[in-house]
Backbone atoms as SQL, in Angstrom:
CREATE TABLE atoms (id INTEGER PRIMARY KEY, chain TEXT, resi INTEGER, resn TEXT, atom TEXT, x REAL, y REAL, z REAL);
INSERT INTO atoms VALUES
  (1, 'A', 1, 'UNK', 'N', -97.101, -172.804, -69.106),
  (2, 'A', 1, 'UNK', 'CA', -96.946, -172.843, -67.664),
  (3, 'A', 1, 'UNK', 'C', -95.541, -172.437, -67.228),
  (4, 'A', 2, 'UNK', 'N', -94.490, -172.841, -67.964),
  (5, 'A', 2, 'UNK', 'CA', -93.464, -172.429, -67.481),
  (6, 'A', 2, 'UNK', 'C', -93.141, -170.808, -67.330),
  (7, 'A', 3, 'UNK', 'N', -93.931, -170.216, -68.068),
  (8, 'A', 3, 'UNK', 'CA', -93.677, -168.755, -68.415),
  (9, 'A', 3, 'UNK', 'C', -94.007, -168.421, -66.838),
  (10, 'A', 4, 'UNK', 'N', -95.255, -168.886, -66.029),
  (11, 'A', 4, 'UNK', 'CA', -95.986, -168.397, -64.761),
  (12, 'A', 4, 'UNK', 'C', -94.864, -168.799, -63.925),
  (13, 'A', 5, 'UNK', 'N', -94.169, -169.704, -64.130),
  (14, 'A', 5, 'UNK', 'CA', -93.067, -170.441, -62.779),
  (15, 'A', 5, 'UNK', 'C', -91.843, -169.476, -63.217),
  (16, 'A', 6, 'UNK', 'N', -91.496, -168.932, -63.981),
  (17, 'A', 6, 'UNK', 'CA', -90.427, -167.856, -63.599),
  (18, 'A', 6, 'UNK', 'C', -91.178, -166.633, -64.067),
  (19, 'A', 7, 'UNK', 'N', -91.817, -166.149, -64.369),
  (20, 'A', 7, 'UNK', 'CA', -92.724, -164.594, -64.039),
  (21, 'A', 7, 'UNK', 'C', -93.006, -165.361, -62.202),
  (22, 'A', 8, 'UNK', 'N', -93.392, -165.614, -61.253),
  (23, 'A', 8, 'UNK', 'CA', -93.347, -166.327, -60.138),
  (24, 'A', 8, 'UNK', 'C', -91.570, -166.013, -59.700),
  (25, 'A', 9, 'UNK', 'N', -91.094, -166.820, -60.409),
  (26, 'A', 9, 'UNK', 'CA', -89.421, -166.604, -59.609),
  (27, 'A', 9, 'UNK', 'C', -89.337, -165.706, -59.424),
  (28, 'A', 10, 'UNK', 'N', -89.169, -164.143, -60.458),
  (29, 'A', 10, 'UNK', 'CA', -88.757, -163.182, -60.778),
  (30, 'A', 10, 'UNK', 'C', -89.370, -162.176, -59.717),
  (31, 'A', 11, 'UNK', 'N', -90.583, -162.958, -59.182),
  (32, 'A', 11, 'UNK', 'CA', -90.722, -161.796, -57.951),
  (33, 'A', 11, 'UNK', 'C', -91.810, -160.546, -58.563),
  (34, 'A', 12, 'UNK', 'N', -92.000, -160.722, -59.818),
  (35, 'A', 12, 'UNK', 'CA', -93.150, -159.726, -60.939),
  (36, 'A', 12, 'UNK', 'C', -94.163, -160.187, -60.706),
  (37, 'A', 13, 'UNK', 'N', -95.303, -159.631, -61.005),
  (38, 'A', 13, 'UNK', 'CA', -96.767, -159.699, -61.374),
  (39, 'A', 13, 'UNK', 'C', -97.305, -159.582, -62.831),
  (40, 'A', 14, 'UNK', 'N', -98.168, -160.083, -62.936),
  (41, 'A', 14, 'UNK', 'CA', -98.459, -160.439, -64.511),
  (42, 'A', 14, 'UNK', 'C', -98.585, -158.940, -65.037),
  (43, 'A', 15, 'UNK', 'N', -99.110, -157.816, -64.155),
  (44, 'A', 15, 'UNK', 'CA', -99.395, -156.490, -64.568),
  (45, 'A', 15, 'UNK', 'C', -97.959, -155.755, -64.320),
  (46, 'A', 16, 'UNK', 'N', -97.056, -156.225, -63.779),
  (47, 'A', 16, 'UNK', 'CA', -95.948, -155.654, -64.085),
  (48, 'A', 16, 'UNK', 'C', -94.963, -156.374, -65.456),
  (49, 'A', 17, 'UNK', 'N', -94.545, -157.556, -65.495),
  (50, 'A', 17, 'UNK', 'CA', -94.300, -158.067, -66.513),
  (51, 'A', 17, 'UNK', 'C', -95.120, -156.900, -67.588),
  (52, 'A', 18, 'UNK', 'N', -96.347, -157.598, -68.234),
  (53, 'A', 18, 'UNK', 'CA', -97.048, -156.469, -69.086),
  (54, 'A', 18, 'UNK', 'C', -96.770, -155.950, -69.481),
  (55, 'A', 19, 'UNK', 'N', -96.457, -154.242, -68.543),
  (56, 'A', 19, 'UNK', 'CA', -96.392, -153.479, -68.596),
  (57, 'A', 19, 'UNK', 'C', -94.908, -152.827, -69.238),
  (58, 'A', 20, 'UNK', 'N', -93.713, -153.884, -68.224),
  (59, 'A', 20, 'UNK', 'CA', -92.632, -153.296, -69.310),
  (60, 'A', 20, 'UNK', 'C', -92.232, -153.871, -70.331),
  (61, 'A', 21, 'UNK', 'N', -93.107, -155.466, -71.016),
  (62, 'A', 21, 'UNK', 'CA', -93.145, -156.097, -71.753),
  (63, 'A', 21, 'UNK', 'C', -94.078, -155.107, -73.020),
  (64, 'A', 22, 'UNK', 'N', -94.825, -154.423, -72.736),
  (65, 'A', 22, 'UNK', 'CA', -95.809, -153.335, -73.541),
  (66, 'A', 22, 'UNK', 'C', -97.011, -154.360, -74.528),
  (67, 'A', 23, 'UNK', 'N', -97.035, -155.241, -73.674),
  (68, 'A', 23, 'UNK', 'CA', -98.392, -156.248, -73.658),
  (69, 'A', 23, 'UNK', 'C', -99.315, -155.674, -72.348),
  (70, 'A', 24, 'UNK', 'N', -100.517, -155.951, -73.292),
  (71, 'A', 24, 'UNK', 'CA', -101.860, -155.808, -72.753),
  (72, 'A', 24, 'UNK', 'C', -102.066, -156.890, -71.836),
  (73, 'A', 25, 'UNK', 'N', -102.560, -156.667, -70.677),
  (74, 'A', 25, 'UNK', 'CA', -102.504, -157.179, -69.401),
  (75, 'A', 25, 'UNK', 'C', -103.109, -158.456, -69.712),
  (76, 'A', 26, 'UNK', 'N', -104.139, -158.671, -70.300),
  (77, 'A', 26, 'UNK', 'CA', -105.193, -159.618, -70.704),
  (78, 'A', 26, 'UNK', 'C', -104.723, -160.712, -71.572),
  (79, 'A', 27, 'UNK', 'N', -103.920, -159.939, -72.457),
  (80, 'A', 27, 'UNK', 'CA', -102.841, -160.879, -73.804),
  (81, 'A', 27, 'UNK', 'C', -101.648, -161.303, -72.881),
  (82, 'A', 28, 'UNK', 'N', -101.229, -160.687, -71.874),
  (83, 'A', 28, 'UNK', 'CA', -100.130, -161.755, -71.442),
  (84, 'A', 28, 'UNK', 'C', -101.064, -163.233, -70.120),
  (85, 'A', 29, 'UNK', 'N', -102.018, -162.446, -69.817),
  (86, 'A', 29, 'UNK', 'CA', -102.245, -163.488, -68.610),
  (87, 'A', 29, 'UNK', 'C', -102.777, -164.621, -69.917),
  (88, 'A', 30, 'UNK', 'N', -103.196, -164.626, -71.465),
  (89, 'A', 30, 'UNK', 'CA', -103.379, -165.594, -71.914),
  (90, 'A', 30, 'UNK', 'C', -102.222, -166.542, -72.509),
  (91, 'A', 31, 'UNK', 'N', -100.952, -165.536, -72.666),
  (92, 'A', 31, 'UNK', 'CA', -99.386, -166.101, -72.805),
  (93, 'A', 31, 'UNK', 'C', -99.389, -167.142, -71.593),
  (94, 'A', 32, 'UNK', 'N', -99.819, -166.781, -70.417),
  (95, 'A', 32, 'UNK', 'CA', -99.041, -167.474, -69.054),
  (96, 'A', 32, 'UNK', 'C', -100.101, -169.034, -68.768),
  (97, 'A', 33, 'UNK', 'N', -101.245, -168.550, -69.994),
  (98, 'A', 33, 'UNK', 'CA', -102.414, -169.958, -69.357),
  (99, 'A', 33, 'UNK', 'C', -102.681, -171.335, -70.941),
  (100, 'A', 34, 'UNK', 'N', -101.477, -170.133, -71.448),
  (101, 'A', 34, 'UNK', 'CA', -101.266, -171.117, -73.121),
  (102, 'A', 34, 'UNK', 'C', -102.922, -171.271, -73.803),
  (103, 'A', 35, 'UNK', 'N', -103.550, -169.711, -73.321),
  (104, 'A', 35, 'UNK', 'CA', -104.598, -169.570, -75.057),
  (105, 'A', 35, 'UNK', 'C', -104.068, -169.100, -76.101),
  (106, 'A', 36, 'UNK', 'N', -103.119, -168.474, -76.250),
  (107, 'A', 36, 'UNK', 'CA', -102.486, -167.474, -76.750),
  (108, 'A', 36, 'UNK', 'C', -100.788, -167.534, -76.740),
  (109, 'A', 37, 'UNK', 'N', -100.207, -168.077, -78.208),
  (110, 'A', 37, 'UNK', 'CA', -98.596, -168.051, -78.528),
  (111, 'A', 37, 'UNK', 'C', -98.198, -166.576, -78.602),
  (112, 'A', 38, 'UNK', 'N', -97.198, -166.199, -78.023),
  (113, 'A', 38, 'UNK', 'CA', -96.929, -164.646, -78.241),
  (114, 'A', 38, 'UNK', 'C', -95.997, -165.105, -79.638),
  (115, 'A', 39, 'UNK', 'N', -95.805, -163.889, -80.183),
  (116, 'A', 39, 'UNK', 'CA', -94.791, -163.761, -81.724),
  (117, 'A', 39, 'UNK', 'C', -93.703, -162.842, -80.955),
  (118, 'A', 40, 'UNK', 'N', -92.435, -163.547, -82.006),
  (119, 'A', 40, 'UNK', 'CA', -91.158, -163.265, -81.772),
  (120, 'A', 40, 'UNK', 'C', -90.968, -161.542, -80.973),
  (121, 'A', 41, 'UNK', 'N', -92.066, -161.136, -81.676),
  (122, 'A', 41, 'UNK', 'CA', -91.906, -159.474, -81.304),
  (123, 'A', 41, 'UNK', 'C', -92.501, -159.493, -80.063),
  (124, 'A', 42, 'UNK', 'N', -93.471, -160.162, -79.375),
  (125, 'A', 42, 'UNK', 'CA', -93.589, -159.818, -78.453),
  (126, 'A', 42, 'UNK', 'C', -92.893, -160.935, -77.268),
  (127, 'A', 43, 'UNK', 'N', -92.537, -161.962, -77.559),
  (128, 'A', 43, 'UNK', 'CA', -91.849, -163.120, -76.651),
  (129, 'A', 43, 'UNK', 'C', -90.184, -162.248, -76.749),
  (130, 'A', 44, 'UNK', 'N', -89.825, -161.481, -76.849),
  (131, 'A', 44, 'UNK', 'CA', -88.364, -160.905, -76.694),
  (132, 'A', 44, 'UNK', 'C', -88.699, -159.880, -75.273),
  (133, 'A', 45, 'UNK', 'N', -89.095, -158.957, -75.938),
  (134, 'A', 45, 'UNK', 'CA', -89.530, -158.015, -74.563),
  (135, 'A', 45, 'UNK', 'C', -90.098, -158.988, -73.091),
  (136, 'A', 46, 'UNK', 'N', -90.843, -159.575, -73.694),
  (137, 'A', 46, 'UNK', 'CA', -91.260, -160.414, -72.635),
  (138, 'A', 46, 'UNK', 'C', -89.989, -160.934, -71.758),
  (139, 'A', 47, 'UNK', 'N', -89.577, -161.653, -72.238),
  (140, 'A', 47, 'UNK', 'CA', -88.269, -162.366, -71.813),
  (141, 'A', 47, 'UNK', 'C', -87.223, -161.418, -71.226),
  (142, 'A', 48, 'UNK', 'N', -86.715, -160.286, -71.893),
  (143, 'A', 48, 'UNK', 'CA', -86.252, -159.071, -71.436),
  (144, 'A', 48, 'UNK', 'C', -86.845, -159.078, -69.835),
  (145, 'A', 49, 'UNK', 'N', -88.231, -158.596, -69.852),
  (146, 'A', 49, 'UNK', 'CA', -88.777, -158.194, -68.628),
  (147, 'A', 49, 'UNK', 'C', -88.545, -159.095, -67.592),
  (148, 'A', 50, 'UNK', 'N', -88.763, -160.362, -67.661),
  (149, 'A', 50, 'UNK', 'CA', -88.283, -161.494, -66.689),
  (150, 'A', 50, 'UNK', 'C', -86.646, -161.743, -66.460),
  (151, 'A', 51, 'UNK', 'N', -85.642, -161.111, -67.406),
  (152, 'A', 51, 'UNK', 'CA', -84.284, -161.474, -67.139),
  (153, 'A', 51, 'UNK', 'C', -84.187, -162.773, -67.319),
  (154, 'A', 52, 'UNK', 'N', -85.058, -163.461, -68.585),
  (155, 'A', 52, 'UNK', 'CA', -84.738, -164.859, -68.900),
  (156, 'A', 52, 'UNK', 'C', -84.580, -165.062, -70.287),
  (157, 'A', 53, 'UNK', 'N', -84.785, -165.618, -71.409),
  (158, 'A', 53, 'UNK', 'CA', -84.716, -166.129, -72.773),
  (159, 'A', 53, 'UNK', 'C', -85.432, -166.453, -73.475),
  (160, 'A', 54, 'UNK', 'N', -86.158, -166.170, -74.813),
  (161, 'A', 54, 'UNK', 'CA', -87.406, -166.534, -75.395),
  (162, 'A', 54, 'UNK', 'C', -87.044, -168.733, -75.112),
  (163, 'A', 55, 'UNK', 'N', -85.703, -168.752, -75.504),
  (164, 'A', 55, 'UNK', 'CA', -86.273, -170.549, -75.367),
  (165, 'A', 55, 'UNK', 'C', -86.216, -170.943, -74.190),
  (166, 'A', 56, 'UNK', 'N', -85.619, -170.042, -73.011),
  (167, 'A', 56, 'UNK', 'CA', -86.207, -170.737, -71.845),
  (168, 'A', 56, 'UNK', 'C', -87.669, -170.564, -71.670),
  (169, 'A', 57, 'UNK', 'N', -88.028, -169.392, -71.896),
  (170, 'A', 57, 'UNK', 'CA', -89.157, -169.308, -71.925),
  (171, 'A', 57, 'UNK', 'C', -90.438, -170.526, -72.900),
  (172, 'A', 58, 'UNK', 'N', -90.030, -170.080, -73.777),
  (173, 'A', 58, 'UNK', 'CA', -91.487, -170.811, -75.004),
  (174, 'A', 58, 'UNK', 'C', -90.590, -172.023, -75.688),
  (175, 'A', 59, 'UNK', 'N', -89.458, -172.392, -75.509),
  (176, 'A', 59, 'UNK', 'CA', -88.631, -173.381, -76.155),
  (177, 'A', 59, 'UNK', 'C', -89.042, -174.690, -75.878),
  (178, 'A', 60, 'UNK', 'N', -88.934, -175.880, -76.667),
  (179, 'A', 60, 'UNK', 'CA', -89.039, -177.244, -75.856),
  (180, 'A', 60, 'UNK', 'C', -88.542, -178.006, -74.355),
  (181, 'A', 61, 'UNK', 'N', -89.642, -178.773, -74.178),
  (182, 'A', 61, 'UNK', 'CA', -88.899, -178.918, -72.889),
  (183, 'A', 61, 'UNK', 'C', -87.920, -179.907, -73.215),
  (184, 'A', 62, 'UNK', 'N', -87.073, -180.385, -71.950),
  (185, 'A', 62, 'UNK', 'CA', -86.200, -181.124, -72.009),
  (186, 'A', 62, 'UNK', 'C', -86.270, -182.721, -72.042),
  (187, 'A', 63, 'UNK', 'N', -86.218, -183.088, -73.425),
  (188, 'A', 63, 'UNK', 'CA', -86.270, -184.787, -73.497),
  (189, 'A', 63, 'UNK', 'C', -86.150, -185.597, -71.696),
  (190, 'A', 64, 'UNK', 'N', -87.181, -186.190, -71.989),
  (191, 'A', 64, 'UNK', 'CA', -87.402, -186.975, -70.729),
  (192, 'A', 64, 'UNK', 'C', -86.306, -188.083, -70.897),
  (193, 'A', 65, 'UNK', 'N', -86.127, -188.546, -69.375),
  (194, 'A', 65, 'UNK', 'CA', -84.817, -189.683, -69.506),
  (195, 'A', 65, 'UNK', 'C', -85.784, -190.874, -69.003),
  (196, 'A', 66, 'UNK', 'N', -85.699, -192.472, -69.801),
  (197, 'A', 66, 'UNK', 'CA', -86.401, -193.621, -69.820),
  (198, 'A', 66, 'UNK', 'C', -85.138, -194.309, -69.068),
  (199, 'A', 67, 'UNK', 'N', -85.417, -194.303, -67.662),
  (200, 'A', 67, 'UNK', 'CA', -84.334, -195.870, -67.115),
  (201, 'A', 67, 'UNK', 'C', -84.984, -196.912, -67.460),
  (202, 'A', 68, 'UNK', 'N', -83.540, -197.799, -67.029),
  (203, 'A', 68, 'UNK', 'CA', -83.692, -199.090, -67.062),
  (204, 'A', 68, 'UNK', 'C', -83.638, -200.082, -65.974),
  (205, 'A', 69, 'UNK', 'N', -83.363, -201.267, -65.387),
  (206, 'A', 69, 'UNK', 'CA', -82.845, -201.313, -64.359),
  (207, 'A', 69, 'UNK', 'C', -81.351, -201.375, -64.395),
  (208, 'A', 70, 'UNK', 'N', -80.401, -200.824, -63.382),
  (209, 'A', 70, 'UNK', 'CA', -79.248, -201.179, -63.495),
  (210, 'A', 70, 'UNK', 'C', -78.182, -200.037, -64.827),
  (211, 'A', 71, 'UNK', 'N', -79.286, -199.316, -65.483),
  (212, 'A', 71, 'UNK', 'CA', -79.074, -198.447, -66.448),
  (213, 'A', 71, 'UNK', 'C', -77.682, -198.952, -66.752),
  (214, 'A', 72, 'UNK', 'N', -78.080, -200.167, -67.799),
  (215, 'A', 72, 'UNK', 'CA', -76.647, -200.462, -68.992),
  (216, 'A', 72, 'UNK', 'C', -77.048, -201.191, -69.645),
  (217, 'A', 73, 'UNK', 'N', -76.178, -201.066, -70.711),
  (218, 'A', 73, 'UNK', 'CA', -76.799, -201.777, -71.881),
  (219, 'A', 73, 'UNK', 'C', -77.107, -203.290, -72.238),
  (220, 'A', 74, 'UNK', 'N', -76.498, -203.924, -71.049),
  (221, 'A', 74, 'UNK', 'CA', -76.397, -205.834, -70.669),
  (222, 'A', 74, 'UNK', 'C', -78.062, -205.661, -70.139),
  (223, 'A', 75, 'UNK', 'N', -78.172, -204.471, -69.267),
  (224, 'A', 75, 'UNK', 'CA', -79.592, -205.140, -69.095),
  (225, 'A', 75, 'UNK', 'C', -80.883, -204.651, -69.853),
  (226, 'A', 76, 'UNK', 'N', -80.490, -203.972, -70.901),
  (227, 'A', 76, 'UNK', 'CA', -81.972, -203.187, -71.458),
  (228, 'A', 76, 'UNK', 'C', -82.295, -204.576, -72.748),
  (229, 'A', 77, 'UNK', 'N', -80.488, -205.157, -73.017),
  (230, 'A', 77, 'UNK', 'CA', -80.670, -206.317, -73.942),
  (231, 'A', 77, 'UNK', 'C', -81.274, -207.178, -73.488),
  (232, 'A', 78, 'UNK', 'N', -80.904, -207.860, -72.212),
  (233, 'A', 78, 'UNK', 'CA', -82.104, -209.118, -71.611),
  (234, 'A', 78, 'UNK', 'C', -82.836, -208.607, -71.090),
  (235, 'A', 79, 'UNK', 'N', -83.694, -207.342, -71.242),
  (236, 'A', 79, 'UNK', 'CA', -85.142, -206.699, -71.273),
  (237, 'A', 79, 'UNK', 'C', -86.005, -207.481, -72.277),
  (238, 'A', 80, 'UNK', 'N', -85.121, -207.175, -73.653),
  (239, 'A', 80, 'UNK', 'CA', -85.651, -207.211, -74.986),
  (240, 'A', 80, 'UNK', 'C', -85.783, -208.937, -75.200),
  (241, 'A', 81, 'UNK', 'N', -85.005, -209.755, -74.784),
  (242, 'A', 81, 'UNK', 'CA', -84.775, -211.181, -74.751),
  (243, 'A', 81, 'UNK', 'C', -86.271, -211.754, -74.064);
């Protein structure tokens, strides 16, 4: 999904992406709906075409943050208490 939210930013269409990505129109709209992992050879061009990064692109997302109340460590201990 993230691939669709900046192919989206970028102001492209999946048939333009594609096209100067030199993916088949069909193989990228399955990149953008996650049936289909692209390989290094084709997640570069890709990324190229958007003006973004294979790990922004296909990379992990970003560790979620777990508060607490008061976020410190006096109170996550008398959580645990």
């Amino acid at each position: 999904m993230r691939l669709q939210v900046i192919r989206k930013r970028s102001g492209k269409t999946q048939v333009q992406v594609a096209k100067e990505a030199s993916v088949g129109e069909r193989l990228y709209q399955d990149y953008e709906h996650g049936k289909h992992i692209p390989s290094v050879i084709a997640a570069i061009p890709i990324a190229k075409a958007l003006g973004s990064t294979v790990e922004e692109l296909f990379g992990p997302a970003a560790p979620k943050t777990v508060k607490t109340p008061g976020g410190n460590r006096a109170n996550r201990k008398n959580l645990q208490d």
